[in-house]
C-alpha positions in Angstrom: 5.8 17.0 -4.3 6.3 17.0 -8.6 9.4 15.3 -7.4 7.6 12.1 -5.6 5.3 12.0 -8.4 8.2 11.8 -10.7 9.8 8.8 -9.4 6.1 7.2 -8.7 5.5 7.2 -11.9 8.6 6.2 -12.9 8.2 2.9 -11.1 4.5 2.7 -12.5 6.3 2.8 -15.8 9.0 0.2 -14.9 6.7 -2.0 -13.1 2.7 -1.1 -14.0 0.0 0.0 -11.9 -1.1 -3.6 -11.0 2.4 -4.3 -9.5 2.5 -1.2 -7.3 -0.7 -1.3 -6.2 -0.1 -5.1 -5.1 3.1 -3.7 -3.6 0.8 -0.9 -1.2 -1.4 -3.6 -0.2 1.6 -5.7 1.1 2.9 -2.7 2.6 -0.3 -2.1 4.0 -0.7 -5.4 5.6 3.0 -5.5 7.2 2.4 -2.1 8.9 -0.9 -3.0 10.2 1.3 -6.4 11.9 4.0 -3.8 13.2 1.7 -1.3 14.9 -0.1 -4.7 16.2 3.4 -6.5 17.2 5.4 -3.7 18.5 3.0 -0.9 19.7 -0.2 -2.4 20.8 -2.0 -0.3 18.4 -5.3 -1.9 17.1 -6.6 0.7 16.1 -4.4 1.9 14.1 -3.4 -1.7 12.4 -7.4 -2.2 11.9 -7.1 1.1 10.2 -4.1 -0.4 7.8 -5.6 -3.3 7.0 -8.8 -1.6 5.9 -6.7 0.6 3.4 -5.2 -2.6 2.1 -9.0 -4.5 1.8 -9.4 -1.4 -0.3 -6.0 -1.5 -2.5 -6.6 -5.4 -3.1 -10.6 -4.7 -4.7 -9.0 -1.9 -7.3 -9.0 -4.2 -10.4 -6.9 -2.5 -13.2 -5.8 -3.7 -16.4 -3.1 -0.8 -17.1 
């Protein structure tokens, strides 16, 4: 685990906060169209894009 945080923080450092969180909610979004596109899972993709609705309204100026 200290090892994940590590290198998360690392690239918080190399790229700031704003960049990775922009980063999750793209993530976010392109998992939500896979579960949709290759598994038939909409509940699960609603469930994605909800977490990146939620990434996209943290406002940071770090």
């Amino acid at each position: 685990m200290k090892d994940n945080m590590d290198v998360l923080e690392a690239l918080i450092d190399k790229l700031t906060l704003s960049a990775i969180l922009e980063m999750l909610e793209r993530i976010c979004h392109k998992k939500a169209e896979n579960l949709r596109n290759h598994w038939q899972d909409e509940t699960s993709a609603k469930l994605w894009e909800k977490a990146a609705r939620q990434i996209e309204q943290i406002n940071v100026d770090v």
